[in-house]
C-alpha positions in Angstrom: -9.3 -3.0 -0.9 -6.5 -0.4 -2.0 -6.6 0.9 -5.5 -2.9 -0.8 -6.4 -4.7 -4.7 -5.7 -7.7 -3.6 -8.3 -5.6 -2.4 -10.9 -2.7 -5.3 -10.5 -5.6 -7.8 -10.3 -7.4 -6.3 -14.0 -4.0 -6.2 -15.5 -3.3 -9.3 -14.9 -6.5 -10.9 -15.9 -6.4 -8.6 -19.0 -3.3 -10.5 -20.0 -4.2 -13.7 -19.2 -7.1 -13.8 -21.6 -5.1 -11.5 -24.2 -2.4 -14.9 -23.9 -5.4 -17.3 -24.6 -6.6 -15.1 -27.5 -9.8 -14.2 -25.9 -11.3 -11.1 -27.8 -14.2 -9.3 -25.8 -17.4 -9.4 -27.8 -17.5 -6.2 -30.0 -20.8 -5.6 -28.9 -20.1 -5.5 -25.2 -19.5 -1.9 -23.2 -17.3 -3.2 -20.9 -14.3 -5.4 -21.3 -14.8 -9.2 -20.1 -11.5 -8.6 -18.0 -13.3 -5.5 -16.3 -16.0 -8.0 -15.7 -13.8 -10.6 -14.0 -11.9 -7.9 -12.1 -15.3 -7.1 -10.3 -16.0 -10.8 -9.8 -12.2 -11.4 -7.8 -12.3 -8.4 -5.4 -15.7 -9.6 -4.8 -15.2 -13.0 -4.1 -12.0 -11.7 -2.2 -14.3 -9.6 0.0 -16.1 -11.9 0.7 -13.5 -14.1 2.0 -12.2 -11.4 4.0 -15.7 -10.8 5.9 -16.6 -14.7 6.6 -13.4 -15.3 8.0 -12.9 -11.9 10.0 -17.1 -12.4 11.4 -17.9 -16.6 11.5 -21.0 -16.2 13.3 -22.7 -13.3 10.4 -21.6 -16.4 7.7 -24.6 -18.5 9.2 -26.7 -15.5 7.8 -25.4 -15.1 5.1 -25.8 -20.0 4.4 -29.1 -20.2 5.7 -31.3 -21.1 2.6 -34.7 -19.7 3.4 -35.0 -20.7 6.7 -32.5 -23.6 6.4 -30.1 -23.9 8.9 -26.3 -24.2 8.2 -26.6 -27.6 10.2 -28.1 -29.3 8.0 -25.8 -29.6 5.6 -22.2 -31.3 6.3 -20.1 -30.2 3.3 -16.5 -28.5 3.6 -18.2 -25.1 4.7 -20.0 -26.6 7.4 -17.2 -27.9 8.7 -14.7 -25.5 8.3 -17.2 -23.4 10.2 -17.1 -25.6 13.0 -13.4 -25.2 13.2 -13.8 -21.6 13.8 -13.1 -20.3 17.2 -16.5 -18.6 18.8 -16.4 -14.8 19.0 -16.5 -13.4 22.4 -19.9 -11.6 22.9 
């Protein structure tokens, strides 16, 4: 992640809850669009490494032993649509 996506992605969320009159809790030592920032590049990492590396997402689904199989919601089957990694 470049340094122009974070700061484009807080300002914007800063704005947004500014337009819905969200105040941050006075209390609170770090702003609730700071909070949300860290929450989006996250969750767009992490988007970015299950689709670049399929087969590490089965490590990162399995429940405590559970295999991925055994479930058959949208992840499982948008994994199955994945084309296998050469080894």
């Amino acid at each position: 992640m470049n340094d122009t996506l974070i700061v484009t992605v807080s300002v914007v969320l800063d704005d947004r809850l500014r337009a819905m009159g969200h105040r941050t809790d006075c209390r609170a030592q770090t702003s609730d669009s700071a909070v949300l920032t860290v929450g989006v590049i996250a969750a767009c990492q992490a988007r970015c490494w299950l689709h670049s590396s399929p087969s590490s997402a089965s490590t990162l689904t399995s429940n405590h032993g559970t295999p991925v199989g055994s479930s058959k919601g949208p992840f499982r089957i948008w994994m199955n649509s994945q084309p296998e990694e050469p080894e």
